[in-house]
C-alpha positions as semicolon CSV with decimal commas, in nm:
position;residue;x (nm);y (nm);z (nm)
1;X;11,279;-4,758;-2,815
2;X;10,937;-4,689;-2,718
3;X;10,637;-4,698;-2,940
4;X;10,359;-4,414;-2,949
5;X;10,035;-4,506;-2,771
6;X;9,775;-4,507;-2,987
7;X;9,538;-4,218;-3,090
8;X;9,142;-4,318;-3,058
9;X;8,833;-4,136;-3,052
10;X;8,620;-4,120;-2,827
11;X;8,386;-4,337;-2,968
12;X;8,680;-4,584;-3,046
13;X;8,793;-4,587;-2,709
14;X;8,423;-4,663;-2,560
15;X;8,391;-4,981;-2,784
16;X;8,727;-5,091;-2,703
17;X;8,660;-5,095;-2,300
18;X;8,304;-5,178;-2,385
19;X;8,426;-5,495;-2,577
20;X;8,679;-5,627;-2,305
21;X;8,424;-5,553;-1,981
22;X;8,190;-5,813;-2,234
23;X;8,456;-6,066;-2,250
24;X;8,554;-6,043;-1,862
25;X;8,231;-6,022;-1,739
26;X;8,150;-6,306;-1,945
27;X;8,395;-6,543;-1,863
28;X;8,332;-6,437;-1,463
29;X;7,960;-6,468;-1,435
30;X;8,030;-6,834;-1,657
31;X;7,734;-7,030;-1,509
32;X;7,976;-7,340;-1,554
33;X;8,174;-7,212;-1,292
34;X;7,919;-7,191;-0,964
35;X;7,708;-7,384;-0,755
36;X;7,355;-7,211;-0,649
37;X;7,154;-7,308;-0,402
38;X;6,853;-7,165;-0,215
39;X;6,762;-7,140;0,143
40;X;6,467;-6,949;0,183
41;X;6,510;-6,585;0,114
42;X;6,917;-6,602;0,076
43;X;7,063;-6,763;-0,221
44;X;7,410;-6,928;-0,182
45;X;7,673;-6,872;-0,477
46;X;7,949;-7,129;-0,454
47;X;8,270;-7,195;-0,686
48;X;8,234;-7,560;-0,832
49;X;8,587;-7,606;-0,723
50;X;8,936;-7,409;-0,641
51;X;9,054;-7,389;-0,984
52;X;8,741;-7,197;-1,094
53;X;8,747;-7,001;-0,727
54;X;9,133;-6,894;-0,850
55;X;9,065;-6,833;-1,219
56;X;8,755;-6,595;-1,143
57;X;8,967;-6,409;-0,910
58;X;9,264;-6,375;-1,166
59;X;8,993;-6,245;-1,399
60;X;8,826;-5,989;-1,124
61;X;9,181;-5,864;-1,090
62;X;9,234;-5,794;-1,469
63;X;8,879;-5,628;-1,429
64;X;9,002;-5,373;-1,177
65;X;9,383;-5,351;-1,297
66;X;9,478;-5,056;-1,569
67;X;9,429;-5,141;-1,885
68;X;9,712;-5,211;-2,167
69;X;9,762;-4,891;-2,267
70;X;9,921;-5,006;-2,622
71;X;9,550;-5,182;-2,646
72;X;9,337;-4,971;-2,549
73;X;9,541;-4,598;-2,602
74;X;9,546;-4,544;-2,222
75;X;9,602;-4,707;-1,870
76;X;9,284;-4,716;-1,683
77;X;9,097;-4,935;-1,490
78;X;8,778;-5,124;-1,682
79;X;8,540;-5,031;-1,429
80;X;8,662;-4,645;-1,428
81;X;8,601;-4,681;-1,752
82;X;8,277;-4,787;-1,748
83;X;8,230;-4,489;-1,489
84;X;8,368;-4,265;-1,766
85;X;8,107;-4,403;-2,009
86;X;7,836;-4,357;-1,831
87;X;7,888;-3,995;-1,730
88;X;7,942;-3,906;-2,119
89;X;7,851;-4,205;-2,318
90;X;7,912;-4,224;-2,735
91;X;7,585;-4,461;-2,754
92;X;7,293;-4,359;-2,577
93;X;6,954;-4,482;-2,728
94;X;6,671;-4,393;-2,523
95;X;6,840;-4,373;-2,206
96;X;7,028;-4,721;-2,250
97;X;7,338;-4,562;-2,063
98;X;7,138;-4,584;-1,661
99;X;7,087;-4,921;-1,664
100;X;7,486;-4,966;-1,746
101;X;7,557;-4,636;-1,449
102;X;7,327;-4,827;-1,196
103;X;7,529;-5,152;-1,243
104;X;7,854;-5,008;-1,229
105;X;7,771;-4,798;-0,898
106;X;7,586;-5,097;-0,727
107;X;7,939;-5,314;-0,869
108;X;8,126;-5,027;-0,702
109;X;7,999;-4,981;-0,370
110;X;7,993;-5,354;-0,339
111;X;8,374;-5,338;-0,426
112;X;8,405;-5,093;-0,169
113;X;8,206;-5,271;0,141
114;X;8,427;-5,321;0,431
115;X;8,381;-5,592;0,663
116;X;8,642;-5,758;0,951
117;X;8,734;-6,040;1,035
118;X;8,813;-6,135;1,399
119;X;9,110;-6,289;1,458
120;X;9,360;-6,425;1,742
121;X;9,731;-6,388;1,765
122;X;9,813;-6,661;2,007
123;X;10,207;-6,565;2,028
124;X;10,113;-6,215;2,090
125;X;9,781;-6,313;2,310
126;X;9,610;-6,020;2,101
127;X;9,276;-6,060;1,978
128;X;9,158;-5,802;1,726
129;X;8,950;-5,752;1,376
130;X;9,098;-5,720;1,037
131;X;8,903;-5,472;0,851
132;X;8,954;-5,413;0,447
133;X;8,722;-5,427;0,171
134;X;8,649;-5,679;-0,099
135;X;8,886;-5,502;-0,323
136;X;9,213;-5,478;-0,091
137;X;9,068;-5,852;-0,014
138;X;9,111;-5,978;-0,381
139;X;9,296;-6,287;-0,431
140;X;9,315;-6,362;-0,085
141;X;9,332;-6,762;-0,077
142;X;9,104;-6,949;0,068
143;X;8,732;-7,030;-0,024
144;X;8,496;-6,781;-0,109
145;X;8,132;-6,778;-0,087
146;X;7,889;-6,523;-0,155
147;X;7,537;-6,493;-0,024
148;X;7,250;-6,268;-0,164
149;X;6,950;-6,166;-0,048
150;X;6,583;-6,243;-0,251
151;X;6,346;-6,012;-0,172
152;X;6,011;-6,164;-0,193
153;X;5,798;-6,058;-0,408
């Protein structure tokens, strides 16, 4: 026998997402969990070690994985959710809502970014590129390093 989802408002619904995007983002952005390191205007963003490289990833795919919908009264993404929010937010004090729309599009389009990866089929004698984005790309193995550019100032 199935159960009914539950029935939320609106404003029940936001702090529920809000809540759990807190607690992932949290654990992901853990400064416990990276190595940082500096060279010049690019700063290099390491995992301290496989198990943390693995257990972000399992997080990042919870982040952009439906939701419980007995938890949360529907199945949807966090980060479409966050989209949601933004476009017709319960809480808005003076605006707060952009800085929250500006981090989920800049989150977004970095999602979507494709890049490719050359590669060589030996067997086949075919070289070619690979070309998928850093979503499709989640929890592929292997180690993962970010790099970020520093403006100067």
């Amino acid at each position: 026998m199935s159960r009914a989802l539950p029935v939320y408002t609106t404003a029940e619904t936001e702090v529920i997402f809000l809540h759990a995007v807190q607690e992932l983002t949290t654990e992901m952005a853990n400064l416990d969990m990276i190595d940082a390191s500096s060279g010049g205007k690019d700063l290099t963003v390491r995992f301290r070690d496989s198990a943390r490289s693995r257990l972000f990833f399992i997080w990042l795919v919870d982040f952009v994985s439906p939701s419980d919908p007995m938890a949360a009264g529907e199945k949807i993404t966090y980060l479409s959710a966050l989209e949601r929010i933004g476009q017709a937010p319960s809480f808005n004090s003076a605006n707060s809502v952009a800085h929250l729309q500006s981090i989920v599009t800049t989150f977004k389009k970095w999602l979507e970014t494709e890049f490719s990866l050359p590669i060589w089929l030996p067997s086949l004698d075919i070289e070619t590129n690979l070309t998928f984005t850093r979503l499709q790309a989640e929890g592929v193995p292997g180690g993962v390093e970010f790099r970020v550019h520093v403006p100067a100032e």
